[in-house]
N, C-alpha and C positions, 0 to 999 in steps of 0.2 A: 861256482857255476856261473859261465857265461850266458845269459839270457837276454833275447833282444823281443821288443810288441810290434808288429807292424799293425796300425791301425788305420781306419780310415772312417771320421764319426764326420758327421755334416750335417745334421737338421739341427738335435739341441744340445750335444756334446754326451747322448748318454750313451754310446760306446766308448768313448775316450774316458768317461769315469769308472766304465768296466775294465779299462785298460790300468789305467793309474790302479787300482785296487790292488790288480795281479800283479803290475810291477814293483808296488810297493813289497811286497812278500817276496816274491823273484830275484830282486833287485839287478831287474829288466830298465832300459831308455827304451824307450814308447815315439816312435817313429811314424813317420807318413810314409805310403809307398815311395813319392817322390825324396823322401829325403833318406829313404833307406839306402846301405851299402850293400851291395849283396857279399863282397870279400867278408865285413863283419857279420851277416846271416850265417854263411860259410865257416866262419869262426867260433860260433855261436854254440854251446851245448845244446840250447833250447832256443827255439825262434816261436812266438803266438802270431796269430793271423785271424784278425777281428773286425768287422762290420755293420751298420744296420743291415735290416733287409731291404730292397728295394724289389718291388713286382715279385715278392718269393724267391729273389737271392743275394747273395751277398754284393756289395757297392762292385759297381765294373772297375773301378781303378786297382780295387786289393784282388781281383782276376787277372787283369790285365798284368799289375807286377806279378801276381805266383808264373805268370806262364812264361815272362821272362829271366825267369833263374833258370841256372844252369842245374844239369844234374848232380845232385850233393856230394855222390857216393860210388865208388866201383860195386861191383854184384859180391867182392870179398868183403866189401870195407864196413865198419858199423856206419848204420844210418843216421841221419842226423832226427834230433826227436824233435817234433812240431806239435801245436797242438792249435785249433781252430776255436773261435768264439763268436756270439754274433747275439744282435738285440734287436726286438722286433716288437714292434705293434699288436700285430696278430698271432696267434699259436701257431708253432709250426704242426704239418701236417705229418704224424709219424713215420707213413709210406717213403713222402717223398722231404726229406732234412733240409731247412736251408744250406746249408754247411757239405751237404754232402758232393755236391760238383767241387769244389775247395778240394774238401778232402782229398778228395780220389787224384788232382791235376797233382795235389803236393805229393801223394804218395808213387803219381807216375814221376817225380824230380826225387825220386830217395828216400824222403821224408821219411820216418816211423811216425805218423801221425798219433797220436794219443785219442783214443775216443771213449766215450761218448764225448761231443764236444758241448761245448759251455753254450749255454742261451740263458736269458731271461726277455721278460717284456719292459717294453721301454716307452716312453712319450712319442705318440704319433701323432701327428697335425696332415696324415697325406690327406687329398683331394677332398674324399667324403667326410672324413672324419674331422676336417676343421668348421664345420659347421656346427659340430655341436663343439667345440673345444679341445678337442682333440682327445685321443684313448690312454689311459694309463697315466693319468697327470701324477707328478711325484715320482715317479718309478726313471730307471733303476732305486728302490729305496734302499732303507739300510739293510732290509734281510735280503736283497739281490746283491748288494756290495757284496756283506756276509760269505755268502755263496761264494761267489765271486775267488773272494780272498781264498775261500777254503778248498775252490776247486785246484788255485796256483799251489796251496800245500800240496794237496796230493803231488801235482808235477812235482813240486822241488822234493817231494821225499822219495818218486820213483825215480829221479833223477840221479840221487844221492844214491841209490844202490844199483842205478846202471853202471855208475861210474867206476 
């Protein structure tokens, strides 16, 4: 199985170690929007698509790449399978997902998005919360890697019998 991570972590790297986890199990390369191919996405059995949250949603550059891919797939063709991930400070609010605009732009590109998609909480320092130290010190820990890894099992075993 070909599987590629497009990530985009920027405060203290704890999306990029939710990346690394899944890739490790995957055996996924873990990319920046800027340094992704979209021919190798297109090639790709499985493409992830992961970021913190910023203002309740996912980093604008890993938007700004999904919306420039092309469409995957003809309306015969099988879809290509994605699956969304993302770390946040705060809980997200059930109603409204961080992940879920993600979703839905990949699923208008082809996609078969895989859901529920992966969260955990992660080290925040935004505005209010560096005053006391910021939220979630330590975190992703080992039982959010854990996760992590075991969420990228599941893909690679529904993976294995999409195929």
């Amino acid at each position: 199985m070909k599987a590629v991570i497009v990530c985009v972590s920027v405060s203290h790297g704890n999306t990029l170690r939710v990346a690394d986890a899944m890739a490790r199990v995957l055996g996924a390369s873990v990319v920046t929007p800027e340094e992704a191919d979209p021919r190798e996405l297109a090639a790709a059995d499985l493409v992830g698509f992961g970021s913190g949250v910023f203002h309740g949603r996912l980093h604008p550059r890993l938007t700004a790449f999904a919306r420039t891919l092309p469409a995957t797939r003809g309306p015969r063709s099988p879809r290509a399978r994605a699956f969304v991930f993302a770390t946040s400070g705060l809980p997200e609010i059930p109603m409204a997902p961080f992940t879920r605009p993600l979703t839905r732009l990949l699923d208008s590109k082809g996609f078969d998005v895989h859901g529920p998609a992966f969260a955990c909480r992660a080290f925040d320092t935004w505005a209010p919360f560096r005053i006391v130290g910021g939220l979630n010190k330590r975190r992703p820990d080992a039982d959010d890697l854990s996760a992590a890894r075991s969420f990228a099992e599941r893909l690679r075993e529904e993976s294995g019998r999409a195929v």
